[in-house]
KEFI-884006 format. One record per residue: residue number from 1; residue in three letters; chain; x, y, z of N, C-alpha, C in turn. Coordinates in steps of 0.02 Angstrom, whole numbers. Layout:
BEGIN
@n:NUM&res:ALA&chain:A&npx:X&npy:Y&npz:Z&capx:X&capy:Y&capz:Z&cpx:X&cpy:Y&cpz:Z
...
//
This chain:
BEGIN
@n:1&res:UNK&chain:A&npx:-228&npy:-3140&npz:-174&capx:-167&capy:-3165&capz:-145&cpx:-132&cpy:-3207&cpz:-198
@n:2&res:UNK&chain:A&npx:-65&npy:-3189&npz:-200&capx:-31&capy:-3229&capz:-256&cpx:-11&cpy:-3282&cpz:-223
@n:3&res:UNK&chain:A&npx:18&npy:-3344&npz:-262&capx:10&capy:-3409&capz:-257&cpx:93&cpy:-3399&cpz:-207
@n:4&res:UNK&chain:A&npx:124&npy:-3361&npz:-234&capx:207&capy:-3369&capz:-203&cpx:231&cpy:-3320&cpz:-147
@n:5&res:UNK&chain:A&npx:160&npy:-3271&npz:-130&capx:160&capy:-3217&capz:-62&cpx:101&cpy:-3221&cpz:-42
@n:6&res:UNK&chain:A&npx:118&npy:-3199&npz:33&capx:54&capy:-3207&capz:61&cpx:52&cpy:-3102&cpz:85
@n:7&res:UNK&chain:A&npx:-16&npy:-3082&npz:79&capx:-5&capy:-3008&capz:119&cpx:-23&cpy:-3030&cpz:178
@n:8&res:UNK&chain:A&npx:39&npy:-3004&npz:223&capx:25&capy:-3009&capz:322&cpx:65&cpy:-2934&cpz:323
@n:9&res:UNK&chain:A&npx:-3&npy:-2913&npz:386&capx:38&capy:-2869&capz:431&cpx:86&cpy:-2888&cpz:492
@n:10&res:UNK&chain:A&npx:134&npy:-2832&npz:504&capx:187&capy:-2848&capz:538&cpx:161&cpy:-2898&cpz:606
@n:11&res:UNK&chain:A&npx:96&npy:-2868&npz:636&capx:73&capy:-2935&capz:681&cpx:65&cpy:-3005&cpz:657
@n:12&res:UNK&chain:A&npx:51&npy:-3015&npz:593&capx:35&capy:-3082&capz:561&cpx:81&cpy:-3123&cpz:574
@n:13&res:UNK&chain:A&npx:134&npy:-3059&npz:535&capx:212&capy:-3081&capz:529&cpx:253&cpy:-3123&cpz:590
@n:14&res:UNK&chain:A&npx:224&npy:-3081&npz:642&capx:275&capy:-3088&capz:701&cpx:232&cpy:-3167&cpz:723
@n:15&res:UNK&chain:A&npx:163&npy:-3135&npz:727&capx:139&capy:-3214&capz:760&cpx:166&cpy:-3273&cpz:723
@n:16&res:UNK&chain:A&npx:148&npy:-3293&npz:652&capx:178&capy:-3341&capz:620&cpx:259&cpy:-3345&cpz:620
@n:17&res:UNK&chain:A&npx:285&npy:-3313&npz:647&capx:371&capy:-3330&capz:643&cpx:387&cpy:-3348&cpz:720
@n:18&res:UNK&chain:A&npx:348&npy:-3327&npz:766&capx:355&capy:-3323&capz:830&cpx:408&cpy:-3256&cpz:858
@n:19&res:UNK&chain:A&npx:397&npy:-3211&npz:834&capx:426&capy:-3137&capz:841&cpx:407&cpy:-3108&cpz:871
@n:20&res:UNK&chain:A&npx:443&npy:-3043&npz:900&capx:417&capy:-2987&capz:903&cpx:397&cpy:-2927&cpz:853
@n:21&res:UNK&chain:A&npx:347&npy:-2905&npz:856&capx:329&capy:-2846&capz:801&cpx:394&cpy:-2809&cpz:788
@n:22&res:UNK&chain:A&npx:441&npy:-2797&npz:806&capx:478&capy:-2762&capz:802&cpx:551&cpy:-2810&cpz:745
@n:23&res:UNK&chain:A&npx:545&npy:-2880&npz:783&capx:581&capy:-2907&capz:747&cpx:572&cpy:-2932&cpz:676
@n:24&res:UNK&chain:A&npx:495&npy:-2931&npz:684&capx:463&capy:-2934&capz:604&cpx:475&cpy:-2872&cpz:570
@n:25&res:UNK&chain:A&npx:450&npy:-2819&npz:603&capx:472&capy:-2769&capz:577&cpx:572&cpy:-2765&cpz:532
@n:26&res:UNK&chain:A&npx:595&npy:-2770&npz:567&capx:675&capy:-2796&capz:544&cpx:690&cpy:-2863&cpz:500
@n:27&res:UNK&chain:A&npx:643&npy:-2909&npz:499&capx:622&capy:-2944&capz:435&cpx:627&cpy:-2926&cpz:381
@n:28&res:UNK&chain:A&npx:563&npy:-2896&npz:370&capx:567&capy:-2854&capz:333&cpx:589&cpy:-2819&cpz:277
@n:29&res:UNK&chain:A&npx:612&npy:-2785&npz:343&capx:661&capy:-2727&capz:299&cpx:732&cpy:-2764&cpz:286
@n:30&res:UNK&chain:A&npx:757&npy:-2814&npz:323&capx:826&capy:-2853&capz:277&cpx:799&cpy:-2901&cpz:221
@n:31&res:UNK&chain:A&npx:720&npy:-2923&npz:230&capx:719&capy:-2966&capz:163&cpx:703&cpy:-2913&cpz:97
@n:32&res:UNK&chain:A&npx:679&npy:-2845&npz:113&capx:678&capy:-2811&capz:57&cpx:597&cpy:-2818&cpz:25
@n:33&res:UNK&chain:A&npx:570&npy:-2840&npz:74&capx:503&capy:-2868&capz:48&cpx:445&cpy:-2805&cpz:41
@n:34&res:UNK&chain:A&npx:401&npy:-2807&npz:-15&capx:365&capy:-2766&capz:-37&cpx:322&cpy:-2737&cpz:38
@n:35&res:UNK&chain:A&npx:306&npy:-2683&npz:29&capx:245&capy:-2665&capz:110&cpx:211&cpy:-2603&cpz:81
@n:36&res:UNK&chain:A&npx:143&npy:-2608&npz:63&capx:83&capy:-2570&capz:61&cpx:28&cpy:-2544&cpz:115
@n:37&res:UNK&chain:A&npx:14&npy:-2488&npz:111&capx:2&capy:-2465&capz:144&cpx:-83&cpy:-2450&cpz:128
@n:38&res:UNK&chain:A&npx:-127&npy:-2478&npz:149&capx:-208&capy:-2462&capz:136&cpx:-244&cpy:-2398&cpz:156
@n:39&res:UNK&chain:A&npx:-307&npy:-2379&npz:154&capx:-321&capy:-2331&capz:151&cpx:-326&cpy:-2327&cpz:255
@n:40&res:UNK&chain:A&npx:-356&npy:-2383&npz:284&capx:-351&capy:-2366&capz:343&cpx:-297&cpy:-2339&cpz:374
@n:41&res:UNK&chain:A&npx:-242&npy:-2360&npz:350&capx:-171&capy:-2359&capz:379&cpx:-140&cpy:-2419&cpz:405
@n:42&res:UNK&chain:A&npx:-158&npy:-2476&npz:405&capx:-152&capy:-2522&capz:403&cpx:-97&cpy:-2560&cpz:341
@n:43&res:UNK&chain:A&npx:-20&npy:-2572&npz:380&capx:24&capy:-2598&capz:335&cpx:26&cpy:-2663&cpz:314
@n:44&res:UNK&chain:A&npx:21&npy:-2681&npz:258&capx:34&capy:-2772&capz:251&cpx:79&cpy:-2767&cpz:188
@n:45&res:UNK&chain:A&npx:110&npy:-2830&npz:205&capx:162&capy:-2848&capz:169&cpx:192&cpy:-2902&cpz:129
@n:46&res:UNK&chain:A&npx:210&npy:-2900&npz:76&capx:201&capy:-2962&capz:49&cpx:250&cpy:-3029&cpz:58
@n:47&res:UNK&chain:A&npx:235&npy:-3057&npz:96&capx:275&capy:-3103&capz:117&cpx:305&cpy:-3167&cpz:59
@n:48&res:UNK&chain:A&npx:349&npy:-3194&npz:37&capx:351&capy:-3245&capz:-1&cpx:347&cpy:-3316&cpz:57
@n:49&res:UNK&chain:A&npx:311&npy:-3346&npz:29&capx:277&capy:-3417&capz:67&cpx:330&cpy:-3457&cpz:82
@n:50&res:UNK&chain:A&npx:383&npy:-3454&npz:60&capx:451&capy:-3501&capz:77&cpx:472&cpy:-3471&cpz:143
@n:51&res:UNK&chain:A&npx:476&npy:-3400&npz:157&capx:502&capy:-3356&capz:216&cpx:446&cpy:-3372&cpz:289
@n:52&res:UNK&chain:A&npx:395&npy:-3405&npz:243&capx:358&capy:-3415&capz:317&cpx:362&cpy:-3490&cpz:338
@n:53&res:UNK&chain:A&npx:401&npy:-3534&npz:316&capx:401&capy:-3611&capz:322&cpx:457&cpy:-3642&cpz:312
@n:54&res:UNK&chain:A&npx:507&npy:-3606&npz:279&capx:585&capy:-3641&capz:277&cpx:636&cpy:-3591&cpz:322
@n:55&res:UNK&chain:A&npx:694&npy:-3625&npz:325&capx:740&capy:-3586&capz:326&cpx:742&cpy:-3535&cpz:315
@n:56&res:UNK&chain:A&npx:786&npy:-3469&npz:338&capx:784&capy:-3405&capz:282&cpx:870&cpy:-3427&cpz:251
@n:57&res:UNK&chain:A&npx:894&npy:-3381&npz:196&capx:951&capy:-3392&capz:189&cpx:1017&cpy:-3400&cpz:222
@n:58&res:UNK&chain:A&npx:1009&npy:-3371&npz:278&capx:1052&capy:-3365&capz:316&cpx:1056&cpy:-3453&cpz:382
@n:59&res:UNK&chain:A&npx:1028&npy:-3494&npz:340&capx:1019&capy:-3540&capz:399&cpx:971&cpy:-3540&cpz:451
@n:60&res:UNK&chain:A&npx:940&npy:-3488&npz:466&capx:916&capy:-3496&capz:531&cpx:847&cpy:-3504&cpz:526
@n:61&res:UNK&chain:A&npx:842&npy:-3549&npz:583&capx:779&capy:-3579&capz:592&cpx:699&cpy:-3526&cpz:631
@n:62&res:UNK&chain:A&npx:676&npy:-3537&npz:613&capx:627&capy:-3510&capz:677&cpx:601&cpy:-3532&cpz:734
@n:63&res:UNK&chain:A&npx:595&npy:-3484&npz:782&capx:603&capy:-3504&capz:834&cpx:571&cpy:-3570&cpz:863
@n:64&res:UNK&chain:A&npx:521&npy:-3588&npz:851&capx:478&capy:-3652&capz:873&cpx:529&cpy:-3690&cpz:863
@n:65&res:UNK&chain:A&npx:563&npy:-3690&npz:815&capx:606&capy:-3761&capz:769&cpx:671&cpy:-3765&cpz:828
@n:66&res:UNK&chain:A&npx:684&npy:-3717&npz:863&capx:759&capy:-3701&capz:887&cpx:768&cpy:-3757&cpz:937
@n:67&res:UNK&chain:A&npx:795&npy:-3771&npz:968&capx:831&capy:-3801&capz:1026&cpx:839&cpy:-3755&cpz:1084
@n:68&res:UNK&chain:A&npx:813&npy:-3749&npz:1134&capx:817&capy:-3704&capz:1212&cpx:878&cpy:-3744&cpz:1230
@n:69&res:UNK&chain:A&npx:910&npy:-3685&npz:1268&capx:985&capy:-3702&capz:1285&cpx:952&cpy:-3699&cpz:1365
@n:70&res:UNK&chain:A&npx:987&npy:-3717&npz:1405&capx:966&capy:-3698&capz:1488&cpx:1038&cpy:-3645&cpz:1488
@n:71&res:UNK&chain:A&npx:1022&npy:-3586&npz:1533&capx:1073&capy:-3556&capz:1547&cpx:1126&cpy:-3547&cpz:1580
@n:72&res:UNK&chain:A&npx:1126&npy:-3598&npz:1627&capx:1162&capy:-3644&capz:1660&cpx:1197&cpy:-3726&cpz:1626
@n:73&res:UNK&chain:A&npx:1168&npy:-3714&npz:1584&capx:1201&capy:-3796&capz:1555&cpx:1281&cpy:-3800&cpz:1541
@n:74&res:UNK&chain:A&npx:1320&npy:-3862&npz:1545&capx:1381&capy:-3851&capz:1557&cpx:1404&cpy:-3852&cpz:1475
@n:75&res:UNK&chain:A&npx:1475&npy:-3835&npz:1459&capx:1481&capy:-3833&capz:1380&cpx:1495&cpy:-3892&cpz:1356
@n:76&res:UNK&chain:A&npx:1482&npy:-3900&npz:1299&capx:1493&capy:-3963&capz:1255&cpx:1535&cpy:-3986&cpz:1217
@n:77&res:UNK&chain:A&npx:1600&npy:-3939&npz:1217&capx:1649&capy:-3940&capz:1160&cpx:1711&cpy:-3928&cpz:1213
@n:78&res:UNK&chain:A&npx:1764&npy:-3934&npz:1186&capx:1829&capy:-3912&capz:1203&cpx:1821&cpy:-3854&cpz:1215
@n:79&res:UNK&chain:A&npx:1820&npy:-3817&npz:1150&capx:1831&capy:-3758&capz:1159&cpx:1793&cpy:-3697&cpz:1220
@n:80&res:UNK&chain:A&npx:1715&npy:-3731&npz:1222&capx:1687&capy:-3681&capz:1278&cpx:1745&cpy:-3709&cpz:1351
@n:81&res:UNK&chain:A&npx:1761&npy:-3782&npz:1346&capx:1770&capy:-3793&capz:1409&cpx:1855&cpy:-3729&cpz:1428
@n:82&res:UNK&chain:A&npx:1883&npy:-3730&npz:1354&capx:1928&capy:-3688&capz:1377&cpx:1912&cpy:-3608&cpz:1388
@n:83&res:UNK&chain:A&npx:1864&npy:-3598&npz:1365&capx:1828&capy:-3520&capz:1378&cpx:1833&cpy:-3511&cpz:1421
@n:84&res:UNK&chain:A&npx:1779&npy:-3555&npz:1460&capx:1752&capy:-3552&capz:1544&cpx:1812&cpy:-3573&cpz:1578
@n:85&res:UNK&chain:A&npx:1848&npy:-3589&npz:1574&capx:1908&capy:-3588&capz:1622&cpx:1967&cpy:-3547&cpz:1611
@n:86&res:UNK&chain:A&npx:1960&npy:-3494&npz:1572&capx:1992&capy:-3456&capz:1551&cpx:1949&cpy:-3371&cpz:1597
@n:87&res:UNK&chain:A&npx:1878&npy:-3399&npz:1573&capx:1858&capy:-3351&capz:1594&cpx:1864&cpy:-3366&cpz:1671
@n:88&res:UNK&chain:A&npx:1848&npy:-3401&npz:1682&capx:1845&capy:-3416&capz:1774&cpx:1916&cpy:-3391&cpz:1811
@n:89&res:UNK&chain:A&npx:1978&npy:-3398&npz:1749&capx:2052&capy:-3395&capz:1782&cpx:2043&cpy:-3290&cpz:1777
@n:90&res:UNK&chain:A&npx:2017&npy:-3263&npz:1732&capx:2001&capy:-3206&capz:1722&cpx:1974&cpy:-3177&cpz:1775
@n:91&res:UNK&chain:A&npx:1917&npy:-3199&npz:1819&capx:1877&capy:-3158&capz:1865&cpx:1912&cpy:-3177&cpz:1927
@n:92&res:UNK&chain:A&npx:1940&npy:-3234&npz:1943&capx:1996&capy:-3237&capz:1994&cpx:2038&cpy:-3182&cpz:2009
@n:93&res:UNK&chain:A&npx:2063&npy:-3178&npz:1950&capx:2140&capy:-3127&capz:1941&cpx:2093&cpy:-3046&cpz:1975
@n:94&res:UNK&chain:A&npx:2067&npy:-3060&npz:1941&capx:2011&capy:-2986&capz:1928&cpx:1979&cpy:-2960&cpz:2012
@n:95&res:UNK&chain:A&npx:1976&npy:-3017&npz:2041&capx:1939&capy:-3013&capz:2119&cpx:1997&cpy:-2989&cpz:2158
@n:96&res:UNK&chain:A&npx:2031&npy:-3027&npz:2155&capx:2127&capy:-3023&capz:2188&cpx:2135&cpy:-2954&cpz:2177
@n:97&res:UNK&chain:A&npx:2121&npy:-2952&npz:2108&capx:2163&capy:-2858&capz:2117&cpx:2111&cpy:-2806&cpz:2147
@n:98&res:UNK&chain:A&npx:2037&npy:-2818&npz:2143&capx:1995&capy:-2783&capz:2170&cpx:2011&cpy:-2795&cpz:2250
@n:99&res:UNK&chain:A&npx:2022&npy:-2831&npz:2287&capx:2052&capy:-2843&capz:2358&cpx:2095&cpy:-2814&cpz:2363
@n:100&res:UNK&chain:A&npx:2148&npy:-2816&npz:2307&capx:2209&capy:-2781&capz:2333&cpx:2188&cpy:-2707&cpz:2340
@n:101&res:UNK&chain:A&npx:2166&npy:-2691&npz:2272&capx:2149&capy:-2604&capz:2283&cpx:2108&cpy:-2595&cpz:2342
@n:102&res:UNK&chain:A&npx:2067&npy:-2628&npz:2361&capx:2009&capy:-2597&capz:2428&cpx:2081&cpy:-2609&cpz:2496
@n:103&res:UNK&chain:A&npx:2112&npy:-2651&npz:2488&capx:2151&capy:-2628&capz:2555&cpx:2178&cpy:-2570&cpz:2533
@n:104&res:UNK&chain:A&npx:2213&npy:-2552&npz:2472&capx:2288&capy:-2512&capz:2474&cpx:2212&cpy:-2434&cpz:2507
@n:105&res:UNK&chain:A&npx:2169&npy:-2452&npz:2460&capx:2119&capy:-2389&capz:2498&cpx:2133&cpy:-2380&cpz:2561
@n:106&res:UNK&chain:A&npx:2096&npy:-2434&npz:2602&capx:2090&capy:-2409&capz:2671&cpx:2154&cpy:-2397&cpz:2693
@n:107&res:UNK&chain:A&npx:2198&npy:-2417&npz:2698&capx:2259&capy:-2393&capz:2699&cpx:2277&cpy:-2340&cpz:2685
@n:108&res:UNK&chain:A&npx:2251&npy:-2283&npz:2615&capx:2262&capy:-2237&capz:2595&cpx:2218&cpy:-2185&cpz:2646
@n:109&res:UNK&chain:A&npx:2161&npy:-2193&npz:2671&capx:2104&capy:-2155&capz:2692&cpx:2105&cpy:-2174&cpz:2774
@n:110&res:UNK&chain:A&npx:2170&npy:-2227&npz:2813&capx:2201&capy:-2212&capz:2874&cpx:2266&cpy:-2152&cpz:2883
@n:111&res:UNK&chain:A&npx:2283&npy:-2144&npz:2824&capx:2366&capy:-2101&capz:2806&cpx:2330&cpy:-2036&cpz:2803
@n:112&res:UNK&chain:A&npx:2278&npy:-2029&npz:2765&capx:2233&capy:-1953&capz:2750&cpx:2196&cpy:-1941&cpz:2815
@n:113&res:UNK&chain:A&npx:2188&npy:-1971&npz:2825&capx:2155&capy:-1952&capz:2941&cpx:2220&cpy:-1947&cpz:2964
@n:114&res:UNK&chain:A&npx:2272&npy:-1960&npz:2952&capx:2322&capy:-1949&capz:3003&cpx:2354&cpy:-1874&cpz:2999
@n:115&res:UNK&chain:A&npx:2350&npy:-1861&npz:2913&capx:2383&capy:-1811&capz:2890&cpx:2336&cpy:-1743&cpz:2895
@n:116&res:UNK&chain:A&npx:2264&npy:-1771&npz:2940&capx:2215&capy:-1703&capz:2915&cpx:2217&cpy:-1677&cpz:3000
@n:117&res:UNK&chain:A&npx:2227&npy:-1743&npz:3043&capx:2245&capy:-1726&capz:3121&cpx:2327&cpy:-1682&cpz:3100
@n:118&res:UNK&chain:A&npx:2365&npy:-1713&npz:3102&capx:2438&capy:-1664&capz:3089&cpx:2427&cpy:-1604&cpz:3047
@n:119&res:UNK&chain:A&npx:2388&npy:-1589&npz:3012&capx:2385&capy:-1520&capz:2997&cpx:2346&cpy:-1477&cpz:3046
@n:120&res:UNK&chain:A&npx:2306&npy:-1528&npz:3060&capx:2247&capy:-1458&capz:3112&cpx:2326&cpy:-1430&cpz:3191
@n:121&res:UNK&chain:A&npx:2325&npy:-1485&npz:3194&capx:2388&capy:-1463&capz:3255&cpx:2443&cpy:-1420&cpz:3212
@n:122&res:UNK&chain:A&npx:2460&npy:-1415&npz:3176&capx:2519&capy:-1382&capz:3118&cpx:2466&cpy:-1311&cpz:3124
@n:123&res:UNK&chain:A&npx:2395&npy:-1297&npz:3108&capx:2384&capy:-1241&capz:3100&cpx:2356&cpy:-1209&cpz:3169
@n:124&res:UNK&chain:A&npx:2357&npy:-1244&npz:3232&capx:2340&capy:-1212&capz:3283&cpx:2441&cpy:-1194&cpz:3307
@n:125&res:UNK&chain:A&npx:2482&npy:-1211&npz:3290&capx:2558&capy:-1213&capz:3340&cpx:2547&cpy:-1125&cpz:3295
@n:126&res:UNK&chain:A&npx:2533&npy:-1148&npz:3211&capx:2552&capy:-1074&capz:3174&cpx:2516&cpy:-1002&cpz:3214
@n:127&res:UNK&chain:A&npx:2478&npy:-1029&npz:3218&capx:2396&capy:-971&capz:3261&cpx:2446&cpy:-964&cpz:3299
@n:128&res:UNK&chain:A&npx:2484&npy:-990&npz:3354&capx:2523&capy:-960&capz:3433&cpx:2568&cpy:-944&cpz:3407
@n:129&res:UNK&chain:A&npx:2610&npy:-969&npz:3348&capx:2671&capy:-937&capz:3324&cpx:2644&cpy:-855&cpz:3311
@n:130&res:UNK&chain:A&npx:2596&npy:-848&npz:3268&capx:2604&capy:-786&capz:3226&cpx:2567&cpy:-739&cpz:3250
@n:131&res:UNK&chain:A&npx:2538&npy:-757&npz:3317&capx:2482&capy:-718&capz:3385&cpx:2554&cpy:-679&cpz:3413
@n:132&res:UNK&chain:A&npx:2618&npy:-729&npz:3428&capx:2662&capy:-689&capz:3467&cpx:2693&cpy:-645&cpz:3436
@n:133&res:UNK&chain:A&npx:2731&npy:-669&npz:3363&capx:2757&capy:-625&capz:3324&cpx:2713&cpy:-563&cpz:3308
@n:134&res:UNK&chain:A&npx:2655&npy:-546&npz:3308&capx:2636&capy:-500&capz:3303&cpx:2617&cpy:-444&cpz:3351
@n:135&res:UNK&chain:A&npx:2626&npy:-481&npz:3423&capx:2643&capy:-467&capz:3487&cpx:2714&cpy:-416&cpz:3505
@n:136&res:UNK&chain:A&npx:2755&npy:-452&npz:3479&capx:2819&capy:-410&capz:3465&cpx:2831&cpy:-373&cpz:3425
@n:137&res:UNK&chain:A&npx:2799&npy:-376&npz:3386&capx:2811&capy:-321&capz:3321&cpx:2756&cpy:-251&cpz:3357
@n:138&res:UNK&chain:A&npx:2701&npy:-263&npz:3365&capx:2640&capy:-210&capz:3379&cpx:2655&cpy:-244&cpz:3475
@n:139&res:UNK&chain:A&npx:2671&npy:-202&npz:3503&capx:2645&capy:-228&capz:3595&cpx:2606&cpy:-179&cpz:3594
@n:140&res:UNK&chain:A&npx:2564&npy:-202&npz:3619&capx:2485&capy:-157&capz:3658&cpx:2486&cpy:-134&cpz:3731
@n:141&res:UNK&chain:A&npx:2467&npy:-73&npz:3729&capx:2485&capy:-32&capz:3819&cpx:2516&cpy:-68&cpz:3846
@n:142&res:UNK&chain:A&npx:2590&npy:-60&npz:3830&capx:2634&capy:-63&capz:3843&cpx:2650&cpy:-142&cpz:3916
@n:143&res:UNK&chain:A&npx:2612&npy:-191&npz:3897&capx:2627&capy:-257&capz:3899&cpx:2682&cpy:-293&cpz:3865
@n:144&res:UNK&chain:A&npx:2726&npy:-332&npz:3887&capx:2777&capy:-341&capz:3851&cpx:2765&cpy:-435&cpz:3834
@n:145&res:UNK&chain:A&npx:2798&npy:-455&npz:3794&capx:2783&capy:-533&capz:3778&cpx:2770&cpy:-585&cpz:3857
@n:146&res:UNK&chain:A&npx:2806&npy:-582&npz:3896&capx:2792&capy:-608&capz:3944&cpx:2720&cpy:-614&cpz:3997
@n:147&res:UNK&chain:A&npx:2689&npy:-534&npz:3960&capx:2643&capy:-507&capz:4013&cpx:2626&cpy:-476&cpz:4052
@n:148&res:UNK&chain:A&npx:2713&npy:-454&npz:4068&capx:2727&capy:-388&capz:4130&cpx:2729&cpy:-295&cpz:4088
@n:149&res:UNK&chain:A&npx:2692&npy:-286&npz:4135&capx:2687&capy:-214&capz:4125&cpx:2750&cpy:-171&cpz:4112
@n:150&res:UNK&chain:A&npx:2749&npy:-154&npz:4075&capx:2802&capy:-106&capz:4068&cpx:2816&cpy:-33&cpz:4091
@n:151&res:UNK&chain:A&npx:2868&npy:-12&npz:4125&capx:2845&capy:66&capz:4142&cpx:2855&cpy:109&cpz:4102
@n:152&res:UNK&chain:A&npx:2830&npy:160&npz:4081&capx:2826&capy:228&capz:4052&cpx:2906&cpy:255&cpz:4035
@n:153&res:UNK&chain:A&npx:2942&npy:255&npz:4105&capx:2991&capy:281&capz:4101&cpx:3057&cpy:234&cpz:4113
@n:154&res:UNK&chain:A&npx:3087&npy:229&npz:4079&capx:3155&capy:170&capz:4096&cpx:3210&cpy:195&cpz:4150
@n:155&res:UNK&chain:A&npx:3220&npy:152&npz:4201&capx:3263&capy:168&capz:4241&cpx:3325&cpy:128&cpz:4237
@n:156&res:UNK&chain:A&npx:3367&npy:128&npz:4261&capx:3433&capy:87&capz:4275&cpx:3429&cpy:34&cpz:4356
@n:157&res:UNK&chain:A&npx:3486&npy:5&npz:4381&capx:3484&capy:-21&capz:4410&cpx:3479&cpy:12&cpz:4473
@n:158&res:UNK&chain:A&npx:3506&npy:74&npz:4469&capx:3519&capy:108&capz:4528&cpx:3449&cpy:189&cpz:4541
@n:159&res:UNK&chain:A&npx:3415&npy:155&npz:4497&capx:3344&capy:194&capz:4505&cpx:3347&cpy:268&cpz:4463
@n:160&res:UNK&chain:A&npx:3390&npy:258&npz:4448&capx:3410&capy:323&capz:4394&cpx:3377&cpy:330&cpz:4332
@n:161&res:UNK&chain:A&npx:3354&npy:402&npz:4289&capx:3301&capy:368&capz:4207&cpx:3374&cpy:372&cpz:4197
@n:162&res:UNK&chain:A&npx:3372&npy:343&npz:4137&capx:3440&capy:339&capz:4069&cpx:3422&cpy:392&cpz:4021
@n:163&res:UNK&chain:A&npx:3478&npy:396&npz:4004&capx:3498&capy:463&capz:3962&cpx:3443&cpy:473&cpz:3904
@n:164&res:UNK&chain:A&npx:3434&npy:533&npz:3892&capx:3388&capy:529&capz:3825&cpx:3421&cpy:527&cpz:3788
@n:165&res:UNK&chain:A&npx:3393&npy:514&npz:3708&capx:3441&capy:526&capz:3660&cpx:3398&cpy:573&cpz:3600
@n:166&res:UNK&chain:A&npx:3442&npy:604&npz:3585&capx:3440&capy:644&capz:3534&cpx:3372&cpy:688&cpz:3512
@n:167&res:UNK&chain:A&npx:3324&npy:627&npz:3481&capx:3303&capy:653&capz:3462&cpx:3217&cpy:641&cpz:3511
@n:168&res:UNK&chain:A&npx:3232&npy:609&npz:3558&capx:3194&capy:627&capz:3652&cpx:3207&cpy:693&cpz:3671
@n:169&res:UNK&chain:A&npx:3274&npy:699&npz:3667&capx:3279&capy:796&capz:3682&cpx:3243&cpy:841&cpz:3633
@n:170&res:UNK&chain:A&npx:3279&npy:817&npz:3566&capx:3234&capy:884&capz:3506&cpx:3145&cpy:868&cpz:3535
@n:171&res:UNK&chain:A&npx:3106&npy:829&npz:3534&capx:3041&capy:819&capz:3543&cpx:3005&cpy:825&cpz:3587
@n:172&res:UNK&chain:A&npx:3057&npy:808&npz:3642&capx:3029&capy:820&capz:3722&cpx:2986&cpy:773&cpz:3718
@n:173&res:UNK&chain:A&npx:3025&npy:705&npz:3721&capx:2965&capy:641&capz:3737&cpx:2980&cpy:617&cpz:3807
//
């Protein structure tokens, strides 16, 4: 072991930093630090002894050293205080319009029941409309739209048939 690295595997790593293996793992690989691989398979890596007891460059402490925030704690600066009341004026606005849309809904989905009753009646009037029209166009044994039988032979008022025409004579209908 050299005097200015220590070899730890990524568990070493993580326990002494207070990590996760994974976050040691990402250590690591941003400090650029040497990692050998033994015959078991077993990775260790050479840590420099400053990375396990100071600062890293970036300022940051490790975790033991940190300060626990509560997640509820109120802010400490101006600026959060204008966040949080920015954000708070945000989810207001945001609720309001979610209210508004759930009425204009139900509202929308009373208009769509109204319009699905007015069609079913729209397609039963069409059914009697286009039952009769086809009544008049095709009459069946000789039933007429009303229902009354029709006779065979047409008479006049005075019980007389009416004239044939033309082509009743050529056919002899």
């Amino acid at each position: 072991m050299n005097a200015k690295t220590e070899q730890l595997t990524y568990r070493q790593i993580a326990d002494r930093l207070g990590l996760s293996v994974d976050a040691a793992r990402a250590r690591v690989r941003r400090g650029g630090w040497l990692k050998i691989t033994d015959n078991s398979g077993t990775v260790r890596v050479s840590v420099p002894a400053d990375a396990l007891t100071t600062p890293n460059m970036q300022g940051e402490q490790p975790p033991e050293q940190s300060e626990p925030t509560a997640p509820n704690s109120p802010p400490t600066d101006g600026v959060n205080d204008e966040l949080a009341n920015t954000l708070r004026l945000a989810v207001t606005t945001l609720q309001r319009e979610l209210d508004r849309r759930a009425e204009e809904a139900a509202q929308d989905k009373e208009e769509l029941s109204r319009l699905r009753d007015d069609n079913a009646d729209l397609r039963a009037r069409l059914a009697v409309a286009e039952a009769l029209l086809t009544e008049r166009e095709h009459p069946t044994d000789g039933v007429n739209v009303q229902g009354e039988q029709k006779p065979d032979v047409q008479v006049n008022d005075q019980g007389e048939r009416a004239p044939r025409t033309w082509w009743q004579r050529l056919f002899s209908v």
